[in-house]
N, C-alpha and C positions, 0 to 999 in steps of 0.2 A: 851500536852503530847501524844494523841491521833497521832497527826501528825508525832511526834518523833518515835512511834512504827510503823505505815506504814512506816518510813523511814528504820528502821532497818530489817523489816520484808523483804522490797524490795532488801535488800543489801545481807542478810542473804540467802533467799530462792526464788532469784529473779523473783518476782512477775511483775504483767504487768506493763511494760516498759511508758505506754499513763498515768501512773498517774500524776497526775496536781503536780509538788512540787512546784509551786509558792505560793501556799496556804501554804504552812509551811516553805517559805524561810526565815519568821523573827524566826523562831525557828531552822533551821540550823545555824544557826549564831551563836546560844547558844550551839554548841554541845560541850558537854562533854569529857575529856581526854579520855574513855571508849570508849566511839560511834567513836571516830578519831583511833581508834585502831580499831574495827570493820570496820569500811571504810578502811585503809590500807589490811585490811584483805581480805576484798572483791577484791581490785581489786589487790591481789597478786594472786586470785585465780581465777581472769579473766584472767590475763595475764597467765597464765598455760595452759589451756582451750583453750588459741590464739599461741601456741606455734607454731612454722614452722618448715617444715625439707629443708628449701631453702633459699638462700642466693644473693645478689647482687656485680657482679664488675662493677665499674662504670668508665669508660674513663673521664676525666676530660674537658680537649678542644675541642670545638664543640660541646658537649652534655653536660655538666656544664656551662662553661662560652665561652665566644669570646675574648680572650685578657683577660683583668682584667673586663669585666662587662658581668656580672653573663645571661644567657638568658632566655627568657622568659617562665616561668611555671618551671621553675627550684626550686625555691621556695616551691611550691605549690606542686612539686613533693616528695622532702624530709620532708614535712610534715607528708604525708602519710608513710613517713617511722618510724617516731619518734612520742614520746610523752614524753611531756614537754621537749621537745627541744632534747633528748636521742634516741637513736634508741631503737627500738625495735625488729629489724629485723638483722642480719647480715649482716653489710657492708660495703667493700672496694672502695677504691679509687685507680684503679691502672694506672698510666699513663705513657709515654715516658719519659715525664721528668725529666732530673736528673739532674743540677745544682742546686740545692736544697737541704736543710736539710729537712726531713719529718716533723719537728717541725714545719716551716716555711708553709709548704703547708699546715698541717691540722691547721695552723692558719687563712690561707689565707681560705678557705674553708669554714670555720665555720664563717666568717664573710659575706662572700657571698652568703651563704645559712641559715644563720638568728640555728643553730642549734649549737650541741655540738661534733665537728670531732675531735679526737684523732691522737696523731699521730702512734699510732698503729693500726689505720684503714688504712692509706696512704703508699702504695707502688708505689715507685720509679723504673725507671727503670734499677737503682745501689742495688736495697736494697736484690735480688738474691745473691749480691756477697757474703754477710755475710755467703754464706754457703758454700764456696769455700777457705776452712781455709787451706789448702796445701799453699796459697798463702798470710797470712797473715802475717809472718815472711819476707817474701822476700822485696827487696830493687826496689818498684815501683818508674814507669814517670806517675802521670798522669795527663792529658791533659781536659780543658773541661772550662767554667767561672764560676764562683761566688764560694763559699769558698770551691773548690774543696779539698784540705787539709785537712778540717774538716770533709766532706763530708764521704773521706776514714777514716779517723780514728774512724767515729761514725759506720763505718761498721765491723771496727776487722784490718785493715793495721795499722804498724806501725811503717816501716821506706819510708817515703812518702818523694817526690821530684818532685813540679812543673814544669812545662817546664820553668815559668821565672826563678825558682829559678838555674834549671838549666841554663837557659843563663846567670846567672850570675857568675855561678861556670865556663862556656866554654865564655867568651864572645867573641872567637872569630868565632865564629858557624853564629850568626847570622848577617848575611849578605845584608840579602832581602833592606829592606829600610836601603839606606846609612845614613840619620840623624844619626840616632841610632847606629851606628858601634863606638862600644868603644875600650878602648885599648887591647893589644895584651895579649896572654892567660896567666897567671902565671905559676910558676915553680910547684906548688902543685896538679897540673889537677890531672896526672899521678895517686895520691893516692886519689881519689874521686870513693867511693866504687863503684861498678860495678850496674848497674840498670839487676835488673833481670826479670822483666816483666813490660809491662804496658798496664794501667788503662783509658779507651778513656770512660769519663764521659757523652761526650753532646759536639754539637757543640763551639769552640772556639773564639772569637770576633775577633780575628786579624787571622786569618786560615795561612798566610806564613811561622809564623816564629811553630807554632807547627807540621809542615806541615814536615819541613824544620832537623826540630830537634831530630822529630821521626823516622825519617829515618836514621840519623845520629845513632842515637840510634840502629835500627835494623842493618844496614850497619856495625858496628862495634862488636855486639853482645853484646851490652849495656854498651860501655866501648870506649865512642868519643875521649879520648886521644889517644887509640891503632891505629898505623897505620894501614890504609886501604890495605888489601890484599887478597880483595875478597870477594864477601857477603857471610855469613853462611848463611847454610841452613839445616836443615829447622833454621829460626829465632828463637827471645826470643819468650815466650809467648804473647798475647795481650785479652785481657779480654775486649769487646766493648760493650755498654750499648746503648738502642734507637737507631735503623737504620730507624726508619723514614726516610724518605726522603722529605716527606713535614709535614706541619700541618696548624692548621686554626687558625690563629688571627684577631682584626676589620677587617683590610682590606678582601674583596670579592674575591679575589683572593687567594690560599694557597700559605707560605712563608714556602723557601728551610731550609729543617731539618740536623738533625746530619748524616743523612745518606747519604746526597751531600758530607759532611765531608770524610765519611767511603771511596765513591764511590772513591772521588782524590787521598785518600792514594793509595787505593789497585791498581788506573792506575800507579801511579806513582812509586810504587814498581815493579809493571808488567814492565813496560816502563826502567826501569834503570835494575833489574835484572835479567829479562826476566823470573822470576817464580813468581810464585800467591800467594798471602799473606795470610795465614792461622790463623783463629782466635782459640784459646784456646776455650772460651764461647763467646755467644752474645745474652745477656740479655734485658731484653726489653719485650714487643709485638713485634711480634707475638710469640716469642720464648715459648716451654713448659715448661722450667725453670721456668720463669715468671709467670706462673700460675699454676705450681707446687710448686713452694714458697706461690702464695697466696690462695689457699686451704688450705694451712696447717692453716696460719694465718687466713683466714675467719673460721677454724675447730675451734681455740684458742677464735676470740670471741662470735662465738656461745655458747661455752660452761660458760662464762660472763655472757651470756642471759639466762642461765638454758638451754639450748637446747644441747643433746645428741651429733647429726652429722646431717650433713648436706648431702642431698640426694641430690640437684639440684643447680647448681648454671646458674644464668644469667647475662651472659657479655652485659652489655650497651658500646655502640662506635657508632663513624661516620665516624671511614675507614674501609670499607672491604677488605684491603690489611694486615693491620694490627689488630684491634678489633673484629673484625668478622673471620679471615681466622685463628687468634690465638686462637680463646675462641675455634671454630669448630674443632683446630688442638688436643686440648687439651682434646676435646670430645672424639676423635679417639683414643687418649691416652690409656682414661679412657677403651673406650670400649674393647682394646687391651689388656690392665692389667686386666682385668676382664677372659677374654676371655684365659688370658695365666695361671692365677692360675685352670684356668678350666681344661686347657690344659695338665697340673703337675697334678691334680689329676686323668684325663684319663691317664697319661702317667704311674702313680705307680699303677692305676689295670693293667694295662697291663703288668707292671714287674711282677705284682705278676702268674701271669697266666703260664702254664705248658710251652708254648712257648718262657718267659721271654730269655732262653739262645741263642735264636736266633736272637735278634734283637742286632743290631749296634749302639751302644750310642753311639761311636765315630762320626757316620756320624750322628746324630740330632744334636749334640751338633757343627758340622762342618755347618747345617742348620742351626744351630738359631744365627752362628756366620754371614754366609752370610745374612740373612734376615737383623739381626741387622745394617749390614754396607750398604744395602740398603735404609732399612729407615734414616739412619743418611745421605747417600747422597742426599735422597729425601726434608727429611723434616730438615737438620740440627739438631736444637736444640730438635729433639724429641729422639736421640739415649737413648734408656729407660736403658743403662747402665751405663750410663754419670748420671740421675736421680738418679738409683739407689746407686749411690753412695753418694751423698748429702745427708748430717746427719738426714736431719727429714723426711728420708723417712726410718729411724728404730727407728722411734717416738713413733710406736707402734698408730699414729693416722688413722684414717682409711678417706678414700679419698672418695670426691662424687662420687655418679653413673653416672652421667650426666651431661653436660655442654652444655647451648643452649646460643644462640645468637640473640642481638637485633641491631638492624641498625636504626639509626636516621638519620633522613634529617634536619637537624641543624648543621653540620661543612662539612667537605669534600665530603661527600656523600648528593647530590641532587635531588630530585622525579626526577626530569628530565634527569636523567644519567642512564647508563646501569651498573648494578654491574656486570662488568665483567674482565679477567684478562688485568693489564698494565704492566707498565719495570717499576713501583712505587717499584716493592718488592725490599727487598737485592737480590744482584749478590747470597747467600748460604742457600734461600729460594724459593725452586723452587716451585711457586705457583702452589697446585692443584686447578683448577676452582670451582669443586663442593665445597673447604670448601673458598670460598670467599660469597657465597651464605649464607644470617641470616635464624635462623629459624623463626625468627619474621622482619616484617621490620614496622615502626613507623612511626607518625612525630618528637616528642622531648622526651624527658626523661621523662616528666609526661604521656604521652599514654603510655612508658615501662611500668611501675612501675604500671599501672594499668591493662595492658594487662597481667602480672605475677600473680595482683593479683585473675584475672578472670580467670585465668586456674588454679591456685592455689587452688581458692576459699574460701581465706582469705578477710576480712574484719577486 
């Protein structure tokens, strides 16, 4: 009984930690439904105590796995994040990859790292689109492998049209490999509703005939029965997802991404209609869409965890083209939106001031128009009014202060390489040098996860 009261006394009014309990482990064993409500008790009240105001995005290939097998201290790293197999920390998985259902990844995931990954921890580089509903009524092509179909409709689309399913509504479109030339078009094309944007998921396993068919699609103005007489201009929309242009599987070497894909359209539209093929969005890393989507969701399960907001987030990656030059891009962001509500309150003492009828709102409001169309040349997907329009930025949730970056030497990026800028990025991401550069750089994903928590000062 004696040993039972040390045991409560230490849980209740945590007494020193060096007490021997192997001397009373045959009377734990005995504990009472009371005393297991006390123990829950206690550590609902450690866990408050360890609460965080910081958060983790994790790239998935090259700093999680190599292909399908998991790399080393990967394990050992998400450990550290979890208890009994749970996190305890806020964190995502946000990758390039989108021929996939997020069910599918946070299954694959949670098998590979031995824990419990939801699939509303896993962002996709499709899972942005959900918040681009202007576009979910309309009559998409989209293009990519594995149950692309499903893929859009778990997103909010839902009048969806594969490129086979369209060659088999046009069969006489595809041409590329003669095998496959079937018979001549039917009499019903003409009334096959009109495609009004589309959807570029992820690289395609046969690239000619989606190649082939897209263009057909924009050549026409999403309507391959109309005869050709003259490309529109500007084209349909195109909503593109991962411009990767490599990534790292087993092989030592990186294998060409969806962004070789991006690259042949855009020559081959230059090349035939002599103007440059404009995307709608292009979702993904490095894009700030992308990590503007996934703040809000890493805000959503922090607040799962009892934790308020999150002040800091740290992007783990091993491209500083794309995981390091987007977490950085997104920093910029932050510090910009900060810096502009600053800006709105300097600007209404000013109105209010005896001078107010002298100043020319016309011409700031003509600056903040020009700044705005400079940064969107600059950075593309950072145009903060394109953001601003995306539903859950009047979520009324409040956004980190900060976003730093880790760089691992486990997938594309090698101690022995120079981070500096290549022709890696998209043609509509003009890399700036400085945010290619991590605020941390590592060996694998377990020194991250420990170097966070040593500036942190979490244990």
């Amino acid at each position: 009984m004696a040993c039972r009261r040390a045991l409560l006394g230490h849980y209740l009014f945590g007494q020193n930690r060096s007490m021997d309990f192997n001397v009373c482990s045959f009377h734990f064993a005995k504990v009472t439904p009371r005393q297991r409500l006390v123990e829950r008790y206690f550590h609902k009240q450690r866990a408050l105590l360890r609460k965080c105001d910081f958060g983790f995005l994790f790239d998935i290939d090259g700093v999680i796995v190599r292909g399908r097998k998991p790399l080393p201290f990967a394990r050992e790293a998400f450990s550290l994040l979890t208890e009994n197999k749970k996190f305890k920390i806020p964190t995502l998985f946000v990758t390039n990859a989108g021929n996939s259902l997020r069910s599918r990844k946070a299954q694959q995931l949670s098998e590979w790292l031995g824990v419990e990954v939801s699939e509303e921890q896993v962002v996709l580089s499709h899972s942005p689109l959900k918040m681009f509903c202007q576009f979910h009524d309309k009559h998409v092509l989209v293009s990519g492998q594995g149950p692309v179909a499903e893929i859009a409709a778990n997103i909010g689309f839902k009048r969806i049209t594969t490129v086979e399913q369209l060659a088999q509504h046009y069969p006489d479109l595809d041409k590329m490999d003669h095998s496959r030339r079937k018979a001549p078009p039917c009499a019903f094309e003409e009334f096959y509703p009109r495609i009004d944007a589309i959807i570029l998921f992820g690289e395609p396993v046969r690239w000619e005939t989606p190649l082939q068919l897209i263009m057909d699609v924009l050549l026409t103005n999403g309507k391959p029965s109309d005869e050709f007489s003259g490309a529109p201009y500007p084209h349909i929309p195109i909503l593109a997802c991962n411009t990767d242009l490599l990534w790292m599987s087993e092989y030592k070497v990186p294998r060409l991404g969806h962004g070789c894909f991006l690259a042949s359209l855009e020559c081959l539209y230059q090349k035939i209609t002599g103007k440059e093929l404009k995307y709608t969005a292009l979702c993904g890393k490095p894009s700030e869409i992308t990590y503007h989507h996934a703040d809000f969701i890493l805000t959503q399960q922090a607040k799962l965890l009892g934790i308020d907001h999150i002040r800091r987030i740290y992007c783990v990656g091993d491209n500083p083209e794309t995981d390091i030059y987007g977490g950085n891009l997104y920093n910029r962001y932050l510090q910009r939106r900060r810096l502009g509500i600053m800006s709105d309150e300097t600007r209404r003492v000013k109105l209010a001031s005896p001078d107010a009828e002298f100043l020319d709102e016309d011409a700031d409001d003509s600056l903040s128009d020009l700044e705005d169309s400079l940064m969107f040349q600059r950075d593309s997907g950072a145009n903060i009014r394109i953001i601003q329009s995306l539903e859950e930025d009047t979520s009324g949730v409040e956004k980190a202060h900060t976003c730093e970056s880790i760089l691992v030497c486990t997938g594309v990026y090698k101690k022995t390489a120079d981070i500096r800028v290549s022709t890696h990025n998209h043609r509509d991401f003009v890399i700036d040098p400085s945010l290619t550069t991590p605020t941390h750089l590592v060996s694998d994903v377990y020194e991250a996860v420990k170097k966070v928590f040593q500036k942190e000062n979490y244990s």
